[in-house]
C-alpha positions as CSV (number, residue, x, y, z in Angstrom):
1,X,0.0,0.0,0.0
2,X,1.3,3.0,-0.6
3,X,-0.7,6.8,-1.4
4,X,-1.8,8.0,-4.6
5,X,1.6,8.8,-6.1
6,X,3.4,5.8,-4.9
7,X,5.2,6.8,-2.5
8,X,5.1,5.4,1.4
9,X,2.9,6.5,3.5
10,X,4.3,9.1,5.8
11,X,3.1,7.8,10.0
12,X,4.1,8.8,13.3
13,X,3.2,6.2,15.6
14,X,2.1,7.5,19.5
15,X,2.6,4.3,21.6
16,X,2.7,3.5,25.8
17,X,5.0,0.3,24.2
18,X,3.6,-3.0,25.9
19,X,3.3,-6.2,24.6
20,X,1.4,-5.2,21.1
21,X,2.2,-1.5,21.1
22,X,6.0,-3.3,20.0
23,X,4.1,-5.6,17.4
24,X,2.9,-2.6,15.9
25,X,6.3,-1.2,15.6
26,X,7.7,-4.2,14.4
27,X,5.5,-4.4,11.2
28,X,5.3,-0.6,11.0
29,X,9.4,-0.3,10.6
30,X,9.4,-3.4,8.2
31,X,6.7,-2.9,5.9
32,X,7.8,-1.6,3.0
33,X,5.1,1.1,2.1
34,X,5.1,2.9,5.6
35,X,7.3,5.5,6.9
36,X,7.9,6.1,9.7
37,X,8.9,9.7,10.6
38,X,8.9,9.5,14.5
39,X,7.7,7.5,17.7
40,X,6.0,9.4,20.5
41,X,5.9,7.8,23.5
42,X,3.2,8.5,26.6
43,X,2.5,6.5,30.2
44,X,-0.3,4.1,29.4
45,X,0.8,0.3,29.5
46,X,3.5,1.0,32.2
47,X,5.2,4.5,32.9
48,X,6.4,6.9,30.6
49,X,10.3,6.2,31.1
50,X,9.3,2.3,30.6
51,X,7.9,2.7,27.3
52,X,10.4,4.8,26.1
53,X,13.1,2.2,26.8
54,X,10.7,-0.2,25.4
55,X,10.3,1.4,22.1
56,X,14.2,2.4,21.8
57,X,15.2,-1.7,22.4
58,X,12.3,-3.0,20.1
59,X,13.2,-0.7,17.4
60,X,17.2,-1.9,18.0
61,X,16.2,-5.5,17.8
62,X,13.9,-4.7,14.8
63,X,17.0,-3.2,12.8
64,X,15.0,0.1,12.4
65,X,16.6,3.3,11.0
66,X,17.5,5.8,13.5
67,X,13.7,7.0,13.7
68,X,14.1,9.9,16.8
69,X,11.8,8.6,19.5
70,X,10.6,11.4,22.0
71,X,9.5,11.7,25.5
72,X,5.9,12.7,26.7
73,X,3.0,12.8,28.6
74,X,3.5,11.4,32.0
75,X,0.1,10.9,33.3
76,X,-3.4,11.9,31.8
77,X,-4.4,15.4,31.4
78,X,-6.5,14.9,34.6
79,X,-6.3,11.5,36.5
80,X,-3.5,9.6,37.4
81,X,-1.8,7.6,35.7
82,X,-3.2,3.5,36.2
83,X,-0.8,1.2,34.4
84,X,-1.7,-2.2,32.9
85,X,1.0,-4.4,34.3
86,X,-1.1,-6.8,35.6
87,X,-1.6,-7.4,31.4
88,X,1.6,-6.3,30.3
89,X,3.9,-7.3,32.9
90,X,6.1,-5.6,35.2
91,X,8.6,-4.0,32.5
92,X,5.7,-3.8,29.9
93,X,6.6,-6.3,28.0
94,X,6.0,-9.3,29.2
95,X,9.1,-9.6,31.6
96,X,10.7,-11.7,28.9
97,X,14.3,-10.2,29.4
98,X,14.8,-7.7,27.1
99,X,18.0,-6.1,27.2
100,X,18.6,-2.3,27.4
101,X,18.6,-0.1,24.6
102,X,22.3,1.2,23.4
103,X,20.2,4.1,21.2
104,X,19.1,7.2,22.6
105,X,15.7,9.5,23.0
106,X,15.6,12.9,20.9
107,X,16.4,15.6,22.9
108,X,12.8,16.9,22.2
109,X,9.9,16.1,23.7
110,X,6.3,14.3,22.1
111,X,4.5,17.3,21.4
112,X,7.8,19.3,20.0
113,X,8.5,16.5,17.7
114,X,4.9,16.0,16.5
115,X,4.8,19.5,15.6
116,X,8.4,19.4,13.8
117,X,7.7,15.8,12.0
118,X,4.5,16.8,10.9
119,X,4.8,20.1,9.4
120,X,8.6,19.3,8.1
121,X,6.8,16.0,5.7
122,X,6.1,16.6,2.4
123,X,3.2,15.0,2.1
124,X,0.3,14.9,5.2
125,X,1.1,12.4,7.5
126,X,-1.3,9.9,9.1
127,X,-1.0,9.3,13.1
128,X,-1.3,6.2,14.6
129,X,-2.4,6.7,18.1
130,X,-2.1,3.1,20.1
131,X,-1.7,4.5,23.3
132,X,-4.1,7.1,25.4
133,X,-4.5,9.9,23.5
134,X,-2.8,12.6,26.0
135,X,0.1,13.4,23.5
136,X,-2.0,14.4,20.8
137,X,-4.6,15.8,22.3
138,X,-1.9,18.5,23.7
139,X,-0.5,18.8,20.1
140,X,-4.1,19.0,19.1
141,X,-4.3,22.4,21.7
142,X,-1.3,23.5,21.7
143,X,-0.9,23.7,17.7
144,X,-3.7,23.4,15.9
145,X,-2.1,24.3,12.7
146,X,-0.5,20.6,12.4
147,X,-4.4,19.6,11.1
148,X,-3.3,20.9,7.7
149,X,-0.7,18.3,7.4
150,X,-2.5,15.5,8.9
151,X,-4.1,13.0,6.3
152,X,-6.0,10.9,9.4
153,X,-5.7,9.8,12.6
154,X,-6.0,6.3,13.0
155,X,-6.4,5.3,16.5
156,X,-6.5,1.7,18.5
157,X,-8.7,2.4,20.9
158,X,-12.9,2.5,21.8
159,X,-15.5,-0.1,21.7
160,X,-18.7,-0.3,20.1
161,X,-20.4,-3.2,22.1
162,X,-18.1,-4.4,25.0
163,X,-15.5,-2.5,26.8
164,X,-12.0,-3.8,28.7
165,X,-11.3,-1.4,31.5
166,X,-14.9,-1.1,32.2
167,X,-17.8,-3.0,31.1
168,X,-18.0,-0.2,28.4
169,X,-15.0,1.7,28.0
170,X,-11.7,0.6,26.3
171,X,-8.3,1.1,28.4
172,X,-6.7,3.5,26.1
173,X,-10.1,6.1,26.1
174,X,-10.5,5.0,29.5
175,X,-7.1,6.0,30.6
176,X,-7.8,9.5,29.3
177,X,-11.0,9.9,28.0
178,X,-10.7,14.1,28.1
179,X,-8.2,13.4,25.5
180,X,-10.0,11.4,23.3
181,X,-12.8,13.4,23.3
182,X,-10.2,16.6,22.1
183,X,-8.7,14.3,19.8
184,X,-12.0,13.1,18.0
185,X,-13.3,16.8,18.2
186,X,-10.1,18.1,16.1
187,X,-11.3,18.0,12.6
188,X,-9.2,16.0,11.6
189,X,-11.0,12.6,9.7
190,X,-10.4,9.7,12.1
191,X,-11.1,5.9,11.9
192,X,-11.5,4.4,15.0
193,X,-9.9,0.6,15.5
194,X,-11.4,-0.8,18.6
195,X,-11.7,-3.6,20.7
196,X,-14.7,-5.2,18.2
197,X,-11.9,-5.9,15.6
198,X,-8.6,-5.4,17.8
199,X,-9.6,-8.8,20.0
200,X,-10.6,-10.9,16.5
201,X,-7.1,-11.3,14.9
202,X,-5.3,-14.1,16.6
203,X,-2.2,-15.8,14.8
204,X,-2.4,-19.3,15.4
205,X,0.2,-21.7,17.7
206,X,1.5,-23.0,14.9
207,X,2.4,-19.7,13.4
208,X,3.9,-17.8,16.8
209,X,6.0,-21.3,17.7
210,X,7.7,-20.2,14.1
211,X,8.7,-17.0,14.7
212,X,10.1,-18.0,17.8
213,X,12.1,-20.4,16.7
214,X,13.3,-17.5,14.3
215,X,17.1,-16.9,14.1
216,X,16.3,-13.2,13.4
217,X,15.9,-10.9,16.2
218,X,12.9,-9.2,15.7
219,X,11.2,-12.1,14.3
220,X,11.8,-14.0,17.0
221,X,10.7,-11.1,19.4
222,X,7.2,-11.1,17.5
223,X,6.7,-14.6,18.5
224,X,7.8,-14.3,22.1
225,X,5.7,-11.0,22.3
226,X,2.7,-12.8,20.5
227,X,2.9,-16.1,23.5
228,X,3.3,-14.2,26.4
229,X,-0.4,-14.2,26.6
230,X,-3.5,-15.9,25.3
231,X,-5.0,-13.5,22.9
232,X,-8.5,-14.0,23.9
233,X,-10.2,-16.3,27.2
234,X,-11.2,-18.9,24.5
235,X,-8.6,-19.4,22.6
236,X,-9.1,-23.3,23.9
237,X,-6.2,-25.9,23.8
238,X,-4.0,-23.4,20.9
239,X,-2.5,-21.4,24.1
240,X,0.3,-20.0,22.6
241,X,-2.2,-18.4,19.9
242,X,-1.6,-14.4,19.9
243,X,-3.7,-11.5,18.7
244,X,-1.5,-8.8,17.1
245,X,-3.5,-6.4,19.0
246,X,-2.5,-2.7,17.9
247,X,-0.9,-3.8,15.2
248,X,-4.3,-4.3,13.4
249,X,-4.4,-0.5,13.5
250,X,-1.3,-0.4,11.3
251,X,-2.5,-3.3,9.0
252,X,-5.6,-1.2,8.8
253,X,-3.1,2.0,7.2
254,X,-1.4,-0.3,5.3
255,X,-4.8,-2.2,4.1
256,X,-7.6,-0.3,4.8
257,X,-9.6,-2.7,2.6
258,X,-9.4,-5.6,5.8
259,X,-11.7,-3.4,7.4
260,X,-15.3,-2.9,7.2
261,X,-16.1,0.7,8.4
262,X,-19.4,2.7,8.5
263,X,-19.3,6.8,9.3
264,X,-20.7,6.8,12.3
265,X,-21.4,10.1,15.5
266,X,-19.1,9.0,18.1
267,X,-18.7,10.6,21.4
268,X,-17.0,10.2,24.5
269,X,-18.5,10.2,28.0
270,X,-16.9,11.9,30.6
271,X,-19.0,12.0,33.3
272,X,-17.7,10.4,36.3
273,X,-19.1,6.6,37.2
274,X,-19.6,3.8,35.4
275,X,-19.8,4.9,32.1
276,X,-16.3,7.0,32.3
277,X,-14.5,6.9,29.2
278,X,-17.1,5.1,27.1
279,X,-17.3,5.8,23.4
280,X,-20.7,6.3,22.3
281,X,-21.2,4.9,19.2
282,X,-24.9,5.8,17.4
283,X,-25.6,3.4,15.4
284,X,-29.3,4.0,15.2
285,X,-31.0,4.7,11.6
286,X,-32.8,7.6,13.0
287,X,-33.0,10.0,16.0
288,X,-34.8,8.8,19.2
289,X,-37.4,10.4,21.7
290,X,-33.7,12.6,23.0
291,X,-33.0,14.4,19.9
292,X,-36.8,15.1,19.1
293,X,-37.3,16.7,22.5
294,X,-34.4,18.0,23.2
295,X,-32.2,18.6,20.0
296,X,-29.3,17.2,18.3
297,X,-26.0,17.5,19.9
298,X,-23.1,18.1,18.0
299,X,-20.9,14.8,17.4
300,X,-18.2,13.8,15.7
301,X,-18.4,11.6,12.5
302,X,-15.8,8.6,12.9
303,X,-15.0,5.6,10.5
304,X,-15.9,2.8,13.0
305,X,-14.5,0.0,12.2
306,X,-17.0,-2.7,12.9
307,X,-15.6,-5.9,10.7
308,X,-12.1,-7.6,10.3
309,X,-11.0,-9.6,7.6
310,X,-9.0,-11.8,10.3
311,X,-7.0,-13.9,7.4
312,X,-6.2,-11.3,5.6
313,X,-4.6,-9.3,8.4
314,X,-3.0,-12.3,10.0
315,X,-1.2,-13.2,6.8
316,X,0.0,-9.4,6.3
317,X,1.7,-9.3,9.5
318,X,3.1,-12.8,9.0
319,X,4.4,-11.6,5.7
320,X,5.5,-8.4,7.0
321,X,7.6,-9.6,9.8
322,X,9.6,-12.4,8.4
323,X,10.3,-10.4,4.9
């Protein structure tokens, strides 16, 4: 895949690097019609110093360029940070012994090198948010004048039906949902990936017992990364099956055909309880008793993405990572 005049498609991935914020990087750096201008890096997963060591060592072991790889947000524009270790492990990715990183951060942080990366590309570039959403949105505020080089954002996060942190909110809105709702308020066009699709593509035992056996190094990290945890409660007696996660929000730049999407008002509720951080996704065919009594509210139009071509994906990450 690359845009209309065959050239890559310029990205900046924004990651809290766990377990399948590195998948994502690993396909991102090696697939051929990406490129990757910069990594941001924001607390999420595990803290913000974590992830940055975690990006700069999975990007190492990937045999990346020298892509600069900034510092940011350390907690949520509001709450505290709440880490997923219990998920990701205690180093945030998967305690499997990865070694230290020998390159360094930029001497910039996220929102400087957002600004500089985007506006310095000659083409628009298209973010790829896999990670709360607090680096952008303060881009988003802070310099609004980025949105006329931004293609789309393209963000893992969200649920339509059934949410992980909560019964209805995904983690990564969840974590910050003030920041999603700036981010999906920017006017910027914006295709939300979310836990309907992220959960459904799983590469099977068979499949992550190869990369692992993998003489390459960031081959065999994929597999390693894909086994350290079953990729869904019924993946049944294939337990070293792994869903690629995040990295589906990639495929879905790459391939935007392996998604079905429908344009659909999405909002995010911040209103404290149990329904914190949940998107709101109408997917009625017409307004209800609310809107005729009380008016329409103003809400953003998002590209839901509501179906997965699950083969398809699978096989372009496989292909992707072993090139």
């Amino acid at each position: 895949m690359t845009n209309a005049e065959g050239q890559p498609i310029p990205v900046i991935i924004d990651c809290d690097t766990g377990v399948d914020d590195a998948l994502a990087l690993l396909f991102a750096v090696r697939h051929p019609g990406l490129d990757v201008r910069a990594v941001t890096c924001v607390a999420g997963n595990t803290d913000v110093d974590g992830v940055v060591r975690n990006t700069l060592t999975v990007l190492e072991l990937a045999g990346a360029p020298d892509i600069p790889v900034a510092r940011g947000a350390g907690r949520p524009l509001i709450e505290p940070a709440r880490s997923a270790r219990h998920v990701h492990g205690e180093d945030g990715m998967g305690d499997i012994g990865l070694p230290a990183p020998t390159r360094a951060p930029a001497d910039v942080d996220a929102v400087t090198l957002l600004r500089r990366e985007i506006l310095a590309s000659p083409r628009p570039v298209t973010l790829i948010p896999t990670a709360p959403l607090t680096n952008i949105a303060l881009l988003l505020r802070t310099h609004p004048e980025v949105t006329r080089n931004i293609e789309r954002i393209v963000f893992m996060g969200g649920a339509v039906a059934c949410g992980n942190a909560t019964p209805v909110a995904e983690f990564n809105v969840w974590h910050d949902p003030e920041a999603a709702a700036i981010a999906l308020t920017a006017g910027v066009p914006i295709t939300m990936y979310g836990l309907d699709v992220f959960q459904r593509v799983v590469v099977p035992g068979a499949d992550v017992r190869r990369l692992r056996a993998s003489a390459e190094p960031g081959t065999r990290l994929a597999g390693d990364l894909l086994s350290h945890r079953p990729a869904t409660p019924d993946v049944g007696a294939d337990s070293e099956a792994g869903g690629i996660g995040d990295a589906g929000a990639v495929c879905s730049v790459v391939d935007p055909a392996g998604i079905t999407t429908r344009l659909l008002p999405v909002e995010v509720s911040l209103a404290p309880g149990p329904t914190r951080g949940q998107t709101v996704v109408d997917r009625r065919p017409r307004p209800g008793e609310s809107e005729i009594h009380d008016g329409l509210r103003e809400q953003q139009l998002v590209d839901v993405a509501l179906d997965v071509d699950v083969d398809r994906f699978v096989k372009l990450y496989l292909t992707t990572v072993e090139g």
